[in-house]
ROVEX-231835 format. One record per residue (C-alpha): residue number from 1; residue in three letters; x negated, y, z. Coordinates in steps of 0.05 Angstrom, whole numbers, plus 5000, padded with zeros to 4 digits. Layout:
ROVEX-231835
{NUM "Ala" {X Y Z}};
...
***
This chain:
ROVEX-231835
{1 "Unk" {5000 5000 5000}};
{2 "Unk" {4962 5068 4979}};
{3 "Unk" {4984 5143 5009}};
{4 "Unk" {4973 5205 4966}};
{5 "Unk" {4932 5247 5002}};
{6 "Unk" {4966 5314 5032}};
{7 "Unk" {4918 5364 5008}};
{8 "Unk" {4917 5386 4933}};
{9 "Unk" {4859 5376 4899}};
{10 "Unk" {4841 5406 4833}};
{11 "Unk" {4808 5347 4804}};
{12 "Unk" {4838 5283 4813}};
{13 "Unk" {4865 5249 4864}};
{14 "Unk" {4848 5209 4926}};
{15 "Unk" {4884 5153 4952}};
{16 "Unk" {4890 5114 5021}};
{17 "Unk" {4877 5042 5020}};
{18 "Unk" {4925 5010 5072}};
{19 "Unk" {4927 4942 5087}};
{20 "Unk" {5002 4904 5088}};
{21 "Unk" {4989 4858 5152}};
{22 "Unk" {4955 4911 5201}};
{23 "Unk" {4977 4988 5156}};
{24 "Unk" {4904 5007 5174}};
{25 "Unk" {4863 5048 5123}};
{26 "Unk" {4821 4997 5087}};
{27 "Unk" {4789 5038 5042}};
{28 "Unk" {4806 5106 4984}};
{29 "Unk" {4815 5102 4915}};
{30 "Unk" {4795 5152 4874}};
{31 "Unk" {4830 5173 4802}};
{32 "Unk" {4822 5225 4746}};
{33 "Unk" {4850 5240 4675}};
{34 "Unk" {4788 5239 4625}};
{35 "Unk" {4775 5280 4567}};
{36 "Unk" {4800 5212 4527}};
{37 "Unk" {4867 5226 4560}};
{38 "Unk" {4870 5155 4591}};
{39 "Unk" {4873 5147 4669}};
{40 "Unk" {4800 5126 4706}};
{41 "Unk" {4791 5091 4771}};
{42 "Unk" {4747 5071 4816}};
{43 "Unk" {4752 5044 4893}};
{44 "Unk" {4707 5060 4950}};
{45 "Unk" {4701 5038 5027}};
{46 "Unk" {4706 5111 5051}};
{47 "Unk" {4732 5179 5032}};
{48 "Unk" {4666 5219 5020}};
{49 "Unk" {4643 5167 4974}};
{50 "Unk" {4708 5175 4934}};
{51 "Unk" {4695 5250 4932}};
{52 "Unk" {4626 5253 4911}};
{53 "Unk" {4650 5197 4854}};
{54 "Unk" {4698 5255 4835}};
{55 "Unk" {4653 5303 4833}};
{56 "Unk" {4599 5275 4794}};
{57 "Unk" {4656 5254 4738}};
{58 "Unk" {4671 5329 4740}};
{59 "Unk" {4613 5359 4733}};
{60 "Unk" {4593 5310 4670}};
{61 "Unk" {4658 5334 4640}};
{62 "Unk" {4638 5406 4655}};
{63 "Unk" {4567 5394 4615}};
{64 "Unk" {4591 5354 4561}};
{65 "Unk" {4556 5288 4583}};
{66 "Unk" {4619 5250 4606}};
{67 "Unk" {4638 5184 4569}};
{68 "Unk" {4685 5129 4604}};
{69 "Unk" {4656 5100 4669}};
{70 "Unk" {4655 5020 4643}};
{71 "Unk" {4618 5044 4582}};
{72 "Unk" {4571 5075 4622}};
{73 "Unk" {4567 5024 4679}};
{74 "Unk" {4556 4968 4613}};
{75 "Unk" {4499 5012 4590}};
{76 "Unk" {4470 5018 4663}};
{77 "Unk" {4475 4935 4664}};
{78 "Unk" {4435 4928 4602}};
{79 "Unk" {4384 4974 4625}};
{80 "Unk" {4372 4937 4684}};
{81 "Unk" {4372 4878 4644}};
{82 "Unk" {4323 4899 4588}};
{83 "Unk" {4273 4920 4650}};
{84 "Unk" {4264 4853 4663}};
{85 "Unk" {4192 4812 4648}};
{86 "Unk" {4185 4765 4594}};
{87 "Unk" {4177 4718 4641}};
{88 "Unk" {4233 4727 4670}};
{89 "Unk" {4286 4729 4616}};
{90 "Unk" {4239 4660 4589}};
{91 "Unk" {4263 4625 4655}};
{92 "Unk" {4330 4649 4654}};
{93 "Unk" {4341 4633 4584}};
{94 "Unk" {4317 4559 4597}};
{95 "Unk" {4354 4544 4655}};
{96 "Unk" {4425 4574 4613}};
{97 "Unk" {4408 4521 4559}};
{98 "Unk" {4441 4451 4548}};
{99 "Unk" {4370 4416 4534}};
{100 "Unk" {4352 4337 4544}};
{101 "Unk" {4311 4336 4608}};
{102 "Unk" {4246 4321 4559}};
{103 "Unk" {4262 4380 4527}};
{104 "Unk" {4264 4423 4579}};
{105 "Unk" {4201 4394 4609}};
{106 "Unk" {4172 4410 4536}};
{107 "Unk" {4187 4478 4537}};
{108 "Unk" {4164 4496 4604}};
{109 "Unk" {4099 4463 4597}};
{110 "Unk" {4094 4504 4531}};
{111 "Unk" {4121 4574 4554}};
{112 "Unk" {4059 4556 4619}};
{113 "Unk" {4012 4540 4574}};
{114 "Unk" {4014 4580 4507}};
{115 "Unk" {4056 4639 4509}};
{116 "Unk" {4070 4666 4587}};
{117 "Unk" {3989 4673 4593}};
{118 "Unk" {3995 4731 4545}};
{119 "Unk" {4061 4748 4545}};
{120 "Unk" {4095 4731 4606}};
{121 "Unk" {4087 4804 4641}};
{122 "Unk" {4111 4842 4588}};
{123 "Unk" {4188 4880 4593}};
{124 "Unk" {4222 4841 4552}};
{125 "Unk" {4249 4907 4523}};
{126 "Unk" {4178 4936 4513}};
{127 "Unk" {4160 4866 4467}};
{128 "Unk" {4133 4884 4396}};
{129 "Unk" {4118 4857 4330}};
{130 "Unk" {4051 4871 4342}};
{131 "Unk" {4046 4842 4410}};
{132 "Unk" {4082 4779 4383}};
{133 "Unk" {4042 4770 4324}};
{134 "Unk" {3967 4788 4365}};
{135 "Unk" {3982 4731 4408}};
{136 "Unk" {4000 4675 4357}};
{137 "Unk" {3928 4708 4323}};
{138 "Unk" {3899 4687 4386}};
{139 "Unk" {3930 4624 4396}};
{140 "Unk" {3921 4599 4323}};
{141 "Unk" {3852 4609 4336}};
{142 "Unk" {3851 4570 4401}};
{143 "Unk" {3890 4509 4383}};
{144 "Unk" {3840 4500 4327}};
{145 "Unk" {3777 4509 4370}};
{146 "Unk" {3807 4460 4414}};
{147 "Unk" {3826 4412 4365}};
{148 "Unk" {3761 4416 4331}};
{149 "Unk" {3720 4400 4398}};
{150 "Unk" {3770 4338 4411}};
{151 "Unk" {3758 4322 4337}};
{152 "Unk" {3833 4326 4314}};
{153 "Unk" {3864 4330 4250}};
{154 "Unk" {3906 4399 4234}};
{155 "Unk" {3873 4454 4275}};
{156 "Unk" {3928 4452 4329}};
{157 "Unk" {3984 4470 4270}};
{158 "Unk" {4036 4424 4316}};
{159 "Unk" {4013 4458 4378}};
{160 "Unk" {4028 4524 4352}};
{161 "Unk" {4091 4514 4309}};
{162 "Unk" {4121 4478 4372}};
{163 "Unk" {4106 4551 4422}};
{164 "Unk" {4122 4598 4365}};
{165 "Unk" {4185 4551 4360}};
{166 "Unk" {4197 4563 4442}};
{167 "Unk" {4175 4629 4438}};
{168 "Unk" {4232 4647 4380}};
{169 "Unk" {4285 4608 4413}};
{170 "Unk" {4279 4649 4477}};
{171 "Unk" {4273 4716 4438}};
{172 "Unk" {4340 4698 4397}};
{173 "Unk" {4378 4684 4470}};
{174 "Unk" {4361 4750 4493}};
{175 "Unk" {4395 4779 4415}};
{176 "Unk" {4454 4738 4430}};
{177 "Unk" {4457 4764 4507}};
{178 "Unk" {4451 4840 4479}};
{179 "Unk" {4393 4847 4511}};
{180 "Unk" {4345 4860 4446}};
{181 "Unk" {4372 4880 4387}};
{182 "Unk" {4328 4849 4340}};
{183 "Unk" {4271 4796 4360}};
{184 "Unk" {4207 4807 4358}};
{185 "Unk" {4181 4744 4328}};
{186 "Unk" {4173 4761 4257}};
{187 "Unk" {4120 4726 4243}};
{188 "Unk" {4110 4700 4166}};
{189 "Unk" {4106 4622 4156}};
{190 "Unk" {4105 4616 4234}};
{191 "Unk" {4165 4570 4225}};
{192 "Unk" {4143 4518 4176}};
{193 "Unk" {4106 4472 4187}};
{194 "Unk" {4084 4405 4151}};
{195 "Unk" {4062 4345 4187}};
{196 "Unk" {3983 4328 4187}};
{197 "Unk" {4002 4253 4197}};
{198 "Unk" {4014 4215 4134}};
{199 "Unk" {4059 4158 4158}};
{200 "Unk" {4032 4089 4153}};
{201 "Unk" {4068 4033 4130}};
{202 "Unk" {4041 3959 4150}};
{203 "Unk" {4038 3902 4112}};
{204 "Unk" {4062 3848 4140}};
{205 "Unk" {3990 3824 4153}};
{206 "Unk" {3967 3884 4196}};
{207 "Unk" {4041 3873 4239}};
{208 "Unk" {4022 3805 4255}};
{209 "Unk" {3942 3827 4261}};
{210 "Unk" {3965 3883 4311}};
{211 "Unk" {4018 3832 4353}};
{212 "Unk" {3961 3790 4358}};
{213 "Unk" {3906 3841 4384}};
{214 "Unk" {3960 3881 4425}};
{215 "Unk" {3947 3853 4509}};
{216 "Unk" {3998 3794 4512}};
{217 "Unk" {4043 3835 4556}};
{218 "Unk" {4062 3874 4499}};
{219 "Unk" {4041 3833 4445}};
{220 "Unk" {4126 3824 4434}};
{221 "Unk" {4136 3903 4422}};
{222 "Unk" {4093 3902 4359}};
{223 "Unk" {4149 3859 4322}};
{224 "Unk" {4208 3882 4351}};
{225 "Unk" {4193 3958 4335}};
{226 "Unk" {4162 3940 4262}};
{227 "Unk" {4233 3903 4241}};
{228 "Unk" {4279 3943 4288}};
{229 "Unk" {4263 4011 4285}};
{230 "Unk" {4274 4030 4354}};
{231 "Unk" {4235 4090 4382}};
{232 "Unk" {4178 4091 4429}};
{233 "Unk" {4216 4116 4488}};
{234 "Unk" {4273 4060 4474}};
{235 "Unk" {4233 4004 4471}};
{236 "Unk" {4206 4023 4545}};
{237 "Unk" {4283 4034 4569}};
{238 "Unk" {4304 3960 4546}};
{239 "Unk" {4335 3924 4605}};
{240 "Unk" {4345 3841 4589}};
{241 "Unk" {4423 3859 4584}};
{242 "Unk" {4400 3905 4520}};
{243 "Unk" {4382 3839 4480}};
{244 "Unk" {4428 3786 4459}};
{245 "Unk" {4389 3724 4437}};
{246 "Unk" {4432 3670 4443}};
{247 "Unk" {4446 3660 4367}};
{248 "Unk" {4377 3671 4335}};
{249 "Unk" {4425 3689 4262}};
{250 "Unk" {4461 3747 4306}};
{251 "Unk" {4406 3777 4350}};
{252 "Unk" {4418 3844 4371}};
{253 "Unk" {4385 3894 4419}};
{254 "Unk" {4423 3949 4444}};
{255 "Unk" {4395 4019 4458}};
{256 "Unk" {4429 4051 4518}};
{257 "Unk" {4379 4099 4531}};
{258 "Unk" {4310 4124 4525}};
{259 "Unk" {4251 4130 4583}};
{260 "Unk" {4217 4199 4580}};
{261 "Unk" {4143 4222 4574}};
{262 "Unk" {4137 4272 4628}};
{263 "Unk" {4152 4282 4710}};
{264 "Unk" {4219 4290 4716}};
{265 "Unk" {4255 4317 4784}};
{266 "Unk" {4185 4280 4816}};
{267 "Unk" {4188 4215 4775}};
{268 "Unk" {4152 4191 4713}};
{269 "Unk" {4184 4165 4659}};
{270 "Unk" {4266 4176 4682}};
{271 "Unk" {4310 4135 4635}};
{272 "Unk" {4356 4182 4604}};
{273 "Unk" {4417 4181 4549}};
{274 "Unk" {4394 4167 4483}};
{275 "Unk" {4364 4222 4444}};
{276 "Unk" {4434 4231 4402}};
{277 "Unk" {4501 4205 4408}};
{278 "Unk" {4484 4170 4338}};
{279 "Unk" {4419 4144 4375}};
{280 "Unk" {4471 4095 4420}};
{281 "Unk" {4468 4029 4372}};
{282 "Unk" {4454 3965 4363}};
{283 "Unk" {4408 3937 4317}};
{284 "Unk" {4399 3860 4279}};
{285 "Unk" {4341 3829 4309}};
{286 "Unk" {4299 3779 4247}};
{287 "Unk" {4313 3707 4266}};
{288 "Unk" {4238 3705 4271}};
{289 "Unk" {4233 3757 4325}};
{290 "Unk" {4276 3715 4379}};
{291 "Unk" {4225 3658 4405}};
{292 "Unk" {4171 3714 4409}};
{293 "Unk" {4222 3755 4460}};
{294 "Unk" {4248 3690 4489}};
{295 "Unk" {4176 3682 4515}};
{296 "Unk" {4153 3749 4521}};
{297 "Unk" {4221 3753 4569}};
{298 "Unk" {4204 3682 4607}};
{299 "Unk" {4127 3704 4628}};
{300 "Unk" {4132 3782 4630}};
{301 "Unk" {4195 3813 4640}};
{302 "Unk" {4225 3835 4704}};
{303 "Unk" {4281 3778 4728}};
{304 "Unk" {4363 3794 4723}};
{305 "Unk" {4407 3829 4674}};
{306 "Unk" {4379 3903 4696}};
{307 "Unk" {4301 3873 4693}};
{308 "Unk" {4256 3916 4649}};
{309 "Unk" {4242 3884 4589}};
{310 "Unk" {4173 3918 4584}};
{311 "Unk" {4150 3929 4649}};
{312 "Unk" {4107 3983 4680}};
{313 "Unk" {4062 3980 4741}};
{314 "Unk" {4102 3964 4803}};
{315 "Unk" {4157 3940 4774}};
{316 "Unk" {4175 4020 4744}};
{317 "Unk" {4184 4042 4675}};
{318 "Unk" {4131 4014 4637}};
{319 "Unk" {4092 4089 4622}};
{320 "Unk" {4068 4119 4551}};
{321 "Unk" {4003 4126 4561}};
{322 "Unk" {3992 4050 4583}};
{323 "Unk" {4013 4037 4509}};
{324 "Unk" {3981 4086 4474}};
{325 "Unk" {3912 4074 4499}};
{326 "Unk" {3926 4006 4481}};
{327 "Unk" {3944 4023 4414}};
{328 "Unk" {3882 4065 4400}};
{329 "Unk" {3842 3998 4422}};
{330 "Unk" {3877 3957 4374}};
{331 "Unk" {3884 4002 4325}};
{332 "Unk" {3809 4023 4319}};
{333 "Unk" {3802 3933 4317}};
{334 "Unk" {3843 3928 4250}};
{335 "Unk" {3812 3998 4231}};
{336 "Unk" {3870 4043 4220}};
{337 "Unk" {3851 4101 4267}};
{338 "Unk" {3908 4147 4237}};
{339 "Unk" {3959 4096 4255}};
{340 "Unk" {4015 4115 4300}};
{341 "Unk" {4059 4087 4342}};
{342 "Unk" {4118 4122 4315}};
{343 "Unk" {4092 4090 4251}};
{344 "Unk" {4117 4017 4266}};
{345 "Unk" {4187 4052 4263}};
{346 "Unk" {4167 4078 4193}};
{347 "Unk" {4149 4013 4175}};
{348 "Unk" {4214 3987 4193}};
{349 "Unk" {4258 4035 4162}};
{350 "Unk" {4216 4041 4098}};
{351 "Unk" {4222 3964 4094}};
{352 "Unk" {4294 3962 4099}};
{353 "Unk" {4300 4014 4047}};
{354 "Unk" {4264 3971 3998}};
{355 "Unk" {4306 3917 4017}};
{356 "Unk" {4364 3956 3995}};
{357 "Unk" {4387 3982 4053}};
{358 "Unk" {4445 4040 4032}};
{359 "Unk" {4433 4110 4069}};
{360 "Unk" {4492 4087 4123}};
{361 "Unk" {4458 4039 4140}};
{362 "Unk" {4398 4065 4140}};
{363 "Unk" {4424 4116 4189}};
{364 "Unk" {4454 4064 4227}};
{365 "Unk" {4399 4023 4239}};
{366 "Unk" {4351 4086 4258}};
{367 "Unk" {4405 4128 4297}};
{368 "Unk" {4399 4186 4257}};
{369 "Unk" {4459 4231 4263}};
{370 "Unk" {4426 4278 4196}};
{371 "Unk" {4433 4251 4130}};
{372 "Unk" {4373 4283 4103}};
{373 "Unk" {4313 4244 4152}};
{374 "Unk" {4344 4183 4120}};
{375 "Unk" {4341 4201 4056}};
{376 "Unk" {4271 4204 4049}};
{377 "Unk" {4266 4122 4069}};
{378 "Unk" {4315 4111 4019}};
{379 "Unk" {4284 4146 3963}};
{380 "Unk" {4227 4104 3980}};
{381 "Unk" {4276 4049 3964}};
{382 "Unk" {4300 4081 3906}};
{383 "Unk" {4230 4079 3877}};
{384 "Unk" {4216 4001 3892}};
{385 "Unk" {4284 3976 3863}};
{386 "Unk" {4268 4032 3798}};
{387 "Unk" {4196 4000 3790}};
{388 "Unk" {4231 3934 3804}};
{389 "Unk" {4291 3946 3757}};
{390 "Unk" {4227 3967 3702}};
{391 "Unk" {4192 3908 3714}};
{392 "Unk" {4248 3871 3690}};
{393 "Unk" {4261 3908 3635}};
{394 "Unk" {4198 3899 3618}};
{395 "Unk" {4198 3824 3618}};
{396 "Unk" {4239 3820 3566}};
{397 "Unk" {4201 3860 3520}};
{398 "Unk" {4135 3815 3538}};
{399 "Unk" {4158 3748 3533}};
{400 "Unk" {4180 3767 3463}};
{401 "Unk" {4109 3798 3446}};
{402 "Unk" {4087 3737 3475}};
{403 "Unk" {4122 3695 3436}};
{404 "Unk" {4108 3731 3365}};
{405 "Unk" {4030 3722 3377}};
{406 "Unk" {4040 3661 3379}};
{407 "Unk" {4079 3653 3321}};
{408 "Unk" {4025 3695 3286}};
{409 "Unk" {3976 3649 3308}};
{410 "Unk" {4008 3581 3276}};
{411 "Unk" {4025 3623 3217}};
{412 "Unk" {4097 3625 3226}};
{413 "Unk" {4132 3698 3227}};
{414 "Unk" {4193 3681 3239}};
{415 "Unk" {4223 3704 3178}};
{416 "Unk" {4193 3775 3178}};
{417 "Unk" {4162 3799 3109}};
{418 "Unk" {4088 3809 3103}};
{419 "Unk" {4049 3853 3077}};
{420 "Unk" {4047 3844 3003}};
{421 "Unk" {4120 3824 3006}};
{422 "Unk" {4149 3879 2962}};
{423 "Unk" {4174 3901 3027}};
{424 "Unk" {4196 3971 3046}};
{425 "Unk" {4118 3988 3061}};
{426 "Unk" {4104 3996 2984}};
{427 "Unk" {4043 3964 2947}};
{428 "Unk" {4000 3913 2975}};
{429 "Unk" {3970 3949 3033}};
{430 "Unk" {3997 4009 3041}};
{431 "Unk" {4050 4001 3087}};
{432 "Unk" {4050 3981 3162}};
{433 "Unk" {4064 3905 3181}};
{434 "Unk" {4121 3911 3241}};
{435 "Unk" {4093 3858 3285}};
{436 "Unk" {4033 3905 3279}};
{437 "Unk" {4067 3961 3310}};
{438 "Unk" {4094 3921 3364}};
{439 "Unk" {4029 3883 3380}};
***
């Protein structure tokens, strides 16, 4: 319940506060007519901060410097806003974010690492061009001093498309939250970037030469990943429940999630939801694959239906780098240094694009929830059934070749005119014989 105050004011009005329960004065609203004709309020604990309120609004109206309180309250928020670091808007941004918790881990370890170093105590507001493109000048430069003393391919390329990446993402949230009105990151060909790895394909040979090499406690990972497909991180996250073996025609492993890289909320290795909704599947396991996991899950896997399948130290998630400096050992042995990991699921895609594998089911099998990554495997299928489909062609051609030579040889042409026939050619010798041409 308000009460108009007694006294007659010549700008505005003040207003009691009452409450309904007790009819004491809770507080005093103040009110005005603006130059935009339209009625502006605000509400205050006490009566002297209601007048000074007026005041002020009067004395803006008196210099010309009066626009509507919310617009000008709006432009005070952003200002505070925009004052903030670099660093701060980076954290703020990331925690706002619906990310995977590898993700997130990913971008905090390269905002720490690459870009808050340089950046981090910068107003976000103050953040220029220049400033953005001096530090990825800098950073170029250090990626590829470090890659060259650790002897690695690409001069840190990855390293820096994957911060400029980070570093552009947070920019854009601060456009989209009005608090920049451009971003900053402008930097040419910062944003493409073309892998250094050349993916490897095995022959069936090397699979089997690798499975053999690999320490017999994950010897049964080699095959399974080289005719499956599954990712790194999946393979780790198999439980026994994942596989069904009991028909070796219908073998199928089931990926329910995936087992991260990186410390999450104080564990290694936390087995999350599969990278993509498309990335929950389950995939045909080769006949030929099931007596190697039958054993594999008989001496090494952990017992019951929630056992890991590939098991770390202490009965945990088995971790990343335990295979991968196993890899590089075995790897080095059959002497494909560049070879990846992520390579056996190359292997198996690109295999069951040659063996005619349509792009469903190419997505299907790889969980890919884009069309255009699984394209590429089956153009690579494309090209084997086109050189295959050639091939064939070509048969027929050669088997007739073949057979006219020999004709030729035992002096029988098959009914086809020689030379000095009186045949289209002319005189003796001047035309062209047509098993000639062919031959």
């Amino acid at each position: 319940m308000t009460e108009k105050q007694g006294r007659k004011r010549t700008f505005g009005e003040l207003e009691r506060r009452r409450s309904q329960q007790a009819g004491a004065v809770t507080g005093w609203r103040a009110r005005y007519t603006g130059p935009d004709l339209m009625r502006h309020s605000r509400n205050f604990g006490d009566k002297m901060a209601a007048e000074a309120w007026l005041n002020a609004e009067r004395l803006l109206i008196d210099r010309d410097l009066w626009t509507p309180p919310r617009d000008r309250e709006r432009r005070a928020r952003l200002a505070a806003q925009r004052g903030i670091t670099f660093a701060e808007w980076a954290e703020r941004s990331i925690a706002g974010k619906q990310l995977r918790p590898s993700t997130r881990y990913r971008y905090e370890q390269t905002l720490r690492r690459r870009v808050l170093p340089d950046l981090g105590d910068i107003p976000l507001r103050d953040l220029s061009r220049l400033d953005i493109t001096n530090w990825y000048t800098k950073m170029r430069a250090q990626l590829a001093a470090e890659a060259r003393a650790a002897q690695r391919k690409g001069e840190g390329r990855g390293a820096a498309f994957s911060a400029y990446q980070v570093l552009s993402s947070v920019l854009n949230d601060a456009v989209d939250h009005e608090l920049l009105d451009t971003s900053p990151a402008r930097v040419k060909g910062a944003l493409r970037y073309d892998a250094v790895h050349e993916p490897v394909v095995l022959t069936p040979e090397q699979m089997w030469t690798l499975h053999e090499l690999m320490p017999d406690y994950l010897a049964a990972l080699v095959p399974l990943a080289a005719t499956t497909g599954l990712r790194h991180g999946e393979l780790r996250a198999l439980r026994r429940r994942h596989l069904d073996l009991d028909d070796p025609a219908r073998a199928v492993v089931q990926v329910r999630g995936t087992a991260a890289n990186n410390r999450v909320r104080g564990r290694f290795n936390e087995i999350g939801e599969p990278k993509t909704k498309a990335s929950r599947r389950d995939v045909a396991i080769p006949s030929f694959v099931v007596p190697i996991l039958q054993a594999h899950l008989e001496k090494h896997a952990q017992p019951g239906d929630d056992g890991f399948v590939f098991v770390g130290r202490k009965g945990a998630v088995l971790h990343a780098s335990v295979v991968e400096s196993n890899w590089q050992t075995v790897r080095q042995q059959l002497g494909l240094d560049d070879l990846h990991i992520h390579d056996l699921r190359h292997t198996a895609l690109t295999w069951a694009a040659r063996s005619g594998a349509t792009l469903a089911e190419l997505m299907a099998i790889a969980g890919h929830k884009n069309p255009t990554i699984a394209l590429r495997y089956q153009h690579i299928g494309d090209e084997e059934r086109r050189h295959a489909i050639a091939e064939k062609v070509g048969a027929a051609f050669t088997d007739e070749l073949s057979q006219r030579r020999a004709r030729r040889a035992t002096g029988v042409e098959g009914g086809v005119r020689s030379v000095g026939s009186g045949g289209r050619g002319g005189p003796e010798g001047a035309g062209t014989h047509t098993s000639d041409v062919t031959d």
